[in-house]
C-alpha positions in Angstrom: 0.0 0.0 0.0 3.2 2.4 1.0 4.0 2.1 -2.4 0.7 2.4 -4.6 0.0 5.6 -2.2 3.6 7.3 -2.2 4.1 6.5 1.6 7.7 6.9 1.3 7.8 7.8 5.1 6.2 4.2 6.1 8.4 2.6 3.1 11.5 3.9 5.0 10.1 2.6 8.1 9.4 -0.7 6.6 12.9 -1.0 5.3 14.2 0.5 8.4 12.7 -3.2 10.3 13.2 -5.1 6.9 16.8 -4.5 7.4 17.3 -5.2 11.2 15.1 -8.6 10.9 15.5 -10.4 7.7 18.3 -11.9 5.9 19.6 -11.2 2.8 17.8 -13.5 0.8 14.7 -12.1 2.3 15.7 -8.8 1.8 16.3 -9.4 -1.8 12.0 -11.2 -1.8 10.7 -7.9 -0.6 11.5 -6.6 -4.2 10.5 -9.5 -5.8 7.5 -10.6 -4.2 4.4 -10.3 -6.6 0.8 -9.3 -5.0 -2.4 -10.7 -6.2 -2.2 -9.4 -9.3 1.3 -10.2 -10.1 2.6 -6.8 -9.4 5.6 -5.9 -7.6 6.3 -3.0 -5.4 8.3 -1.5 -8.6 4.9 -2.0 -10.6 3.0 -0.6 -8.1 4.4 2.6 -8.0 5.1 2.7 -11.6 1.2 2.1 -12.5 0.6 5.3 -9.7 3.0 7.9 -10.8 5.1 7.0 -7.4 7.9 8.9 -8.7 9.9 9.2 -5.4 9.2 5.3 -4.2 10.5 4.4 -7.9 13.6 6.3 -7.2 13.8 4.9 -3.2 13.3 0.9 -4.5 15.5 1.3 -7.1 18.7 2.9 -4.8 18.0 0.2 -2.4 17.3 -2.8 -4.7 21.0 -1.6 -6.4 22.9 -2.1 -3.1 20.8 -5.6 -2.6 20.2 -7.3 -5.9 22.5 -9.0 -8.6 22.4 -7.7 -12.0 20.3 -10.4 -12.9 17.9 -9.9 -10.0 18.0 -6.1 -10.8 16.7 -6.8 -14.5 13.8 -9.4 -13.0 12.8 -6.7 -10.8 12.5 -4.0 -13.8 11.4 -6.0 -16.3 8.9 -7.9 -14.2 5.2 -8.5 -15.6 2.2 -8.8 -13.7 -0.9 -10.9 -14.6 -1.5 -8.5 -17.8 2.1 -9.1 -19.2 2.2 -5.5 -18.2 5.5 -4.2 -16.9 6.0 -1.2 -15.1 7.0 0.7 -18.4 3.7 -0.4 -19.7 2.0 0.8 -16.6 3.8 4.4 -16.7 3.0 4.8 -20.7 -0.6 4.2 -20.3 -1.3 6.1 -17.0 1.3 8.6 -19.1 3.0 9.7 -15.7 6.5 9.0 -16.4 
């Protein structure tokens, strides 16, 4: 929800617990982990115009991730196919 809304004060807080609880591998699920609808927390924000959580998940998903986990996180599809460049185009906020 922090990240369809622009919550990037609970996001930080989030990751703030993330980060003193979880392992790395479980670190690296929070920006992987799909919803119902086969969105991730990148998609989410995307499809909302979340300009600011975009820019927050993608600084910390480049100190987590491997290039290869980067790319699944940006290129990832939800239930549509729809990735968060489709999202952005058709909502034209990016």
């Amino acid at each position: 929800m922090a990240t369809e809304k622009g919550g990037i004060e609970v996001l930080q807080k989030l990751w703030d617990w993330a980060k003193e609880l979880l392992t790395q591998e479980e670190l690296k699920n929070v920006f992987l982990n799909v919803d119902e609808c086969e969105r991730t927390a990148w998609n989410m924000a995307a499809e909302n115009g979340q300009i600011e959580v975009l820019n927050t998940l993608w600084e910390w998903a480049k100190e987590l991730l491997t290039q290869e986990e980067l790319n699944n996180m940006f290129l990832a599809k939800d239930e549509c196919e729809r990735t968060a460049w489709h999202m952005a185009a058709k909502k034209d906020q990016i």
